[in-house]
Backbone bond lengths (Angstrom), bond angles and torsions (degrees), N, CA, C in turn:
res aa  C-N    CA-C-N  psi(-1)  N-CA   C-N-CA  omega(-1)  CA-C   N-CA-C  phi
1 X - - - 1.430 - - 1.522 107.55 -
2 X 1.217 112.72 133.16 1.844 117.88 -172.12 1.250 88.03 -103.30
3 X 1.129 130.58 -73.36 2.044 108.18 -159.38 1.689 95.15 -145.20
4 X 1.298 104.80 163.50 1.842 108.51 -162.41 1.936 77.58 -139.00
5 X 1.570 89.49 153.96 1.529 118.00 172.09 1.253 127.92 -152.61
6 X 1.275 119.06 124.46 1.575 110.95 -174.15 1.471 96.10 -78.55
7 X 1.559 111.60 147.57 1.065 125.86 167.41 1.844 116.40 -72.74
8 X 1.630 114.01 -46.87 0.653 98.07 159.72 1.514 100.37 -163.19
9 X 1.671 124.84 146.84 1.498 115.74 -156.16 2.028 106.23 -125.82
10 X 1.305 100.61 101.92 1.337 100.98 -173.72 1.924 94.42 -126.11
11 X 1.552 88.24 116.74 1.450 126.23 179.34 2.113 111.84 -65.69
12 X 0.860 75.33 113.54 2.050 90.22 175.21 1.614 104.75 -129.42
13 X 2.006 85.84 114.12 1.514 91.97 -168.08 1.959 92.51 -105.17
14 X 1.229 94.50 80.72 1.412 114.89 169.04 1.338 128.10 -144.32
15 X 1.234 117.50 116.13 1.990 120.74 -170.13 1.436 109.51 -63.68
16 X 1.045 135.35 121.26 1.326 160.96 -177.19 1.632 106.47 -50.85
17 X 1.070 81.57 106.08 1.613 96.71 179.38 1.624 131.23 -80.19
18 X 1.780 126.74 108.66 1.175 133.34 -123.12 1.724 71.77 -75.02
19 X 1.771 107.09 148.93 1.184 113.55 136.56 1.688 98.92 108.14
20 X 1.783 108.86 -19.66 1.515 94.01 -171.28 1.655 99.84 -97.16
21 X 1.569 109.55 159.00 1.175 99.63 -170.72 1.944 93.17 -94.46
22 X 1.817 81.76 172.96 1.380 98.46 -176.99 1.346 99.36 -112.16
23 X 1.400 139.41 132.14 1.611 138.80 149.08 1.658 116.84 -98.07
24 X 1.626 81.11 128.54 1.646 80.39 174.03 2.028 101.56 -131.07
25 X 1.580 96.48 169.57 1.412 96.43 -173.64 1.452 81.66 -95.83
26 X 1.518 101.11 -158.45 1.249 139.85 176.20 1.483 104.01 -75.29
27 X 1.665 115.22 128.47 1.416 124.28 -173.60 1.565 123.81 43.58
28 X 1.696 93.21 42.72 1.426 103.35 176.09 1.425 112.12 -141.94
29 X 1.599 107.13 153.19 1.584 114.39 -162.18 1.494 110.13 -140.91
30 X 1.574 102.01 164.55 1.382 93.08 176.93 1.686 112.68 -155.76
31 X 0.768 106.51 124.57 2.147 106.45 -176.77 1.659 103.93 -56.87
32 X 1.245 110.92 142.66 1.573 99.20 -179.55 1.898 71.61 -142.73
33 X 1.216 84.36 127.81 1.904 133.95 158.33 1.567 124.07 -57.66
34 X 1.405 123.59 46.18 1.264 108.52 -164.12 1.856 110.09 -67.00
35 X 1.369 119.64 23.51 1.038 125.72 171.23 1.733 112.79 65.88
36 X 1.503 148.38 1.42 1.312 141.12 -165.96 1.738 92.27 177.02
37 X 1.197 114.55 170.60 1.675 123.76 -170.78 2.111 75.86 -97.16
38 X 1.358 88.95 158.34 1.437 111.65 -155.55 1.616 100.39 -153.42
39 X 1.397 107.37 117.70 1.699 103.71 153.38 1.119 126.37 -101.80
40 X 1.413 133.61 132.22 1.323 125.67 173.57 1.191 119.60 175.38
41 X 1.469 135.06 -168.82 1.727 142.10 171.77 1.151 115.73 -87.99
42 X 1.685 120.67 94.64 1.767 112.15 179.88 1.615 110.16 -100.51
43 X 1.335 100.12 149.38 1.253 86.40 -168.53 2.040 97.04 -153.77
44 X 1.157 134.19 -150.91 1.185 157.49 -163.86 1.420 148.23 -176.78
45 X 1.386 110.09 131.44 1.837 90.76 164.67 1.613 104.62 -132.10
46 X 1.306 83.43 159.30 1.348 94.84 -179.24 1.745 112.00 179.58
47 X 1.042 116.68 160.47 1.921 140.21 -159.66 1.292 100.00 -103.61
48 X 1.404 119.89 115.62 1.706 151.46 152.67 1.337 113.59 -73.79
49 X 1.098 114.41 115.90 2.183 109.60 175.34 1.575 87.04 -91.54
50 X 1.631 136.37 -39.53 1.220 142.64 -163.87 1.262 117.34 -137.91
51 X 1.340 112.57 150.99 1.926 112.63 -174.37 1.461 114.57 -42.48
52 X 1.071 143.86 148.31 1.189 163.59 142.39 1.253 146.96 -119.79
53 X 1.360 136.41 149.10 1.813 141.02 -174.59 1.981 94.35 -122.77
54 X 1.304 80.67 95.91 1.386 106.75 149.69 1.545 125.54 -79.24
55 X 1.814 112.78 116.05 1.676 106.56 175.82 1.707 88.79 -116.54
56 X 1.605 88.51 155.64 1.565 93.35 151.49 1.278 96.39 -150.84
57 X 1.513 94.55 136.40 1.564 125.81 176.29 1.529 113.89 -97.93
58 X 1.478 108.30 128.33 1.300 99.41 171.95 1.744 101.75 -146.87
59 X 1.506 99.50 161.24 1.605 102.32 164.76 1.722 94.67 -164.50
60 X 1.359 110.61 164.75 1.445 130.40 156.20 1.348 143.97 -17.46
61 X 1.857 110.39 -46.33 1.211 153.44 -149.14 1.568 110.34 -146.02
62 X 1.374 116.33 156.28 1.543 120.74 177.52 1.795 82.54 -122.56
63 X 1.531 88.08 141.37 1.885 94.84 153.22 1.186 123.02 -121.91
64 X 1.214 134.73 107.33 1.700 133.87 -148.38 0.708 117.23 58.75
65 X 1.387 125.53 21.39 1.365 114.93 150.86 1.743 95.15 99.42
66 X 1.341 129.63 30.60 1.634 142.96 155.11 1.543 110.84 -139.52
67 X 1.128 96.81 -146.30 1.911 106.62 -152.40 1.935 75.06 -124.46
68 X 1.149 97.69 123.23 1.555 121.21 160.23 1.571 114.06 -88.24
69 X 1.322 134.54 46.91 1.188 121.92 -168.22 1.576 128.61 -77.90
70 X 1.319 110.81 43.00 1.327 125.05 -178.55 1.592 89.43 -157.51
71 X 1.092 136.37 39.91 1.927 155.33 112.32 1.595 94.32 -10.54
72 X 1.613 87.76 123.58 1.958 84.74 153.18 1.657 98.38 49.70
73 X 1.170 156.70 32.92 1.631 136.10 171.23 1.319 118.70 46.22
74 X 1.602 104.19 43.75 1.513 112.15 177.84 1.540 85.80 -111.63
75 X 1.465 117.61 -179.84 1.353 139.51 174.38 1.372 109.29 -148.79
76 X 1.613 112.04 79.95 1.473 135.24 -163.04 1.521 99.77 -87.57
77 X 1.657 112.38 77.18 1.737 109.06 178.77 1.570 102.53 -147.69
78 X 0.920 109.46 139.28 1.413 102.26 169.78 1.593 97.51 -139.73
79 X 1.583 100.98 127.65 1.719 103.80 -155.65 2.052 92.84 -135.23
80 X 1.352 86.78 139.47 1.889 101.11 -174.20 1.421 96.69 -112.25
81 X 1.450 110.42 154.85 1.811 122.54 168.06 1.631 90.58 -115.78
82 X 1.267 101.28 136.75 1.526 92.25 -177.24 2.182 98.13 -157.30
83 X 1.471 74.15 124.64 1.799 89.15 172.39 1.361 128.38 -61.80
84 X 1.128 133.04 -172.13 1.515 129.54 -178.29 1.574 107.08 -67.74
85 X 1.128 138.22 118.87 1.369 127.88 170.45 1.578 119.88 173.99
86 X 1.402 120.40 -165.19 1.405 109.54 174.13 1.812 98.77 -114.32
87 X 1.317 96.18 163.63 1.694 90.04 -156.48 1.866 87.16 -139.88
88 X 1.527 126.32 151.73 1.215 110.71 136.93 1.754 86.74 -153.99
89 X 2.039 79.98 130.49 1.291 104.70 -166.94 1.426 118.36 -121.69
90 X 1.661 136.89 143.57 1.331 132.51 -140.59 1.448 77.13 -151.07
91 X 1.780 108.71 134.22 1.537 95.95 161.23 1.789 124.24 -79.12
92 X 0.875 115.36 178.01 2.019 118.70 -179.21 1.204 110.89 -87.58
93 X 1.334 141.64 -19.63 1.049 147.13 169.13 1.703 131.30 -126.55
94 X 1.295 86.12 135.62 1.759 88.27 179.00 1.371 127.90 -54.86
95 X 1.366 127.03 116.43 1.729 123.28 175.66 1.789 103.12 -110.05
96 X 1.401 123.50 172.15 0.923 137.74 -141.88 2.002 87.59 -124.59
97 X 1.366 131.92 136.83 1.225 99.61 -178.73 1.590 108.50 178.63
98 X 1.195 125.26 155.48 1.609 132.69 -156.25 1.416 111.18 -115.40
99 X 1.727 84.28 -51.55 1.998 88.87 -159.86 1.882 78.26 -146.95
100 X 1.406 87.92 140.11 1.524 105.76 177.65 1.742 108.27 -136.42
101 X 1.445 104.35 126.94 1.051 101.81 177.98 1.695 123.09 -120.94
């Protein structure tokens, strides 16, 4: 990856509430607040009509108020290619983590 840009970054200072879903369109994102640093397997499901590249960025900390995921010389992404279909997807390894976007 050469350079990343938020399209557009609007801050919700509210902890993410277990269980509700999130909808997003196409080329749209959103910071979710798990309220405290957290270890564990995050993951998702959700329905593709057409191929897609799913990232999720996460780290500890916000910097201006987004996800710094190249913090410290880490590369905090864990990114899927995924065909038309319904998917529910969990990463394989445990990360450490605040705000996931």
């Amino acid at each position: 990856m050469q350079r990343t840009e938020s399209a557009t970054n609007t801050r919700v200072d509210e902890p993410y509430v277990w269980g509700n879903s999130i909808h997003l369109a196409a080329n749209d994102f959103k910071i979710v607040d798990f309220g405290a640093n957290l270890t564990g397997f995050f993951g998702a499901e959700g329905h593709r009509s057409q191929p897609a590249k799913i990232y999720f960025t996460f780290d500890e900390t916000l910097s201006n108020g987004d996800i710094d995921f190249t913090r410290l010389m880490c590369v905090n992404i864990v990114a899927y290619t995924l065909a038309a279909g319904s998917y529910k997807l969990e990463c394989f390894e445990p990360y450490v983590l605040r705000f996931l976007s």
